[in-house]
C-alpha positions in Angstrom: -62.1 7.8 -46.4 -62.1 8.8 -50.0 -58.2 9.7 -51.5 -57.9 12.3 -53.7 -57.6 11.1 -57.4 -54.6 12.0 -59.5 -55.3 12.4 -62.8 -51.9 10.6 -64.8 -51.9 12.9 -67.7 -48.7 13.9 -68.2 -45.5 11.9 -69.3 -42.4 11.7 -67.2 -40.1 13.4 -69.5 -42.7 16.4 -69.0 -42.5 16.4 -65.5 -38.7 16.4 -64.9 -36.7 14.7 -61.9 -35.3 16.0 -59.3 -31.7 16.1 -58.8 -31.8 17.3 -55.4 -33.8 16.7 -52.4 -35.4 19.9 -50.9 -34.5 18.6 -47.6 -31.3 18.8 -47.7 -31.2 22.8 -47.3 -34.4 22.5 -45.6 -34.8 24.5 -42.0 -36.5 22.2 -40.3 -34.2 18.9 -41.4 -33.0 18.5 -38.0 -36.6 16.5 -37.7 -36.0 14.3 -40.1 -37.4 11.8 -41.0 -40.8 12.7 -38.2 -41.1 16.2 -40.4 -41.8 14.6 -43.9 -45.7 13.6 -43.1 -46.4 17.3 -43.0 -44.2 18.7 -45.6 -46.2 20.6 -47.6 -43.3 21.0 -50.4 -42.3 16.7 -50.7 -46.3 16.5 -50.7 -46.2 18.9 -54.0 -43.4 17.0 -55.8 -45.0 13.5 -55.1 -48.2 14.7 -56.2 -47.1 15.9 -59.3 -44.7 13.2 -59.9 -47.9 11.0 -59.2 -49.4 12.4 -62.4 -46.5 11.0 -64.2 -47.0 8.0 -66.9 -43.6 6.4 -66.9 -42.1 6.3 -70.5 -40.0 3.0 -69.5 -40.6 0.0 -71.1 -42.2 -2.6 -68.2 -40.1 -5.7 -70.0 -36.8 -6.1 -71.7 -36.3 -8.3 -74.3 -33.4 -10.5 -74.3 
């Protein structure tokens, strides 16, 4: 099974956050969590969030 590659091009400060979840005014939220494995909206925010490149530092000096 080959997995679609995600090309990380973009920075996270580019992409934005969210500051809401979708599912929470979602109609079909009574099936949570079963519905999320076809949501085709969370599948569109994690993808692009997958093309992120995190601006955070991996280690903190002391």
């Amino acid at each position: 099974m080959m997995q679609d590659f995600i090309k990380r091009d973009r920075f996270d400060f580019e992409i934005g956050y969210l500051t809401k979840s979708p599912c929470l005014e979602c109609e079909n939220k009574s099936g949570l969590p079963r519905c999320h494995r076809d949501c085709v909206v969370l599948d569109k925010i994690q993808t692009t969030l997958a093309k992120g490149i995190s601006t955070q530092s991996a280690s903190f000096e002391s």
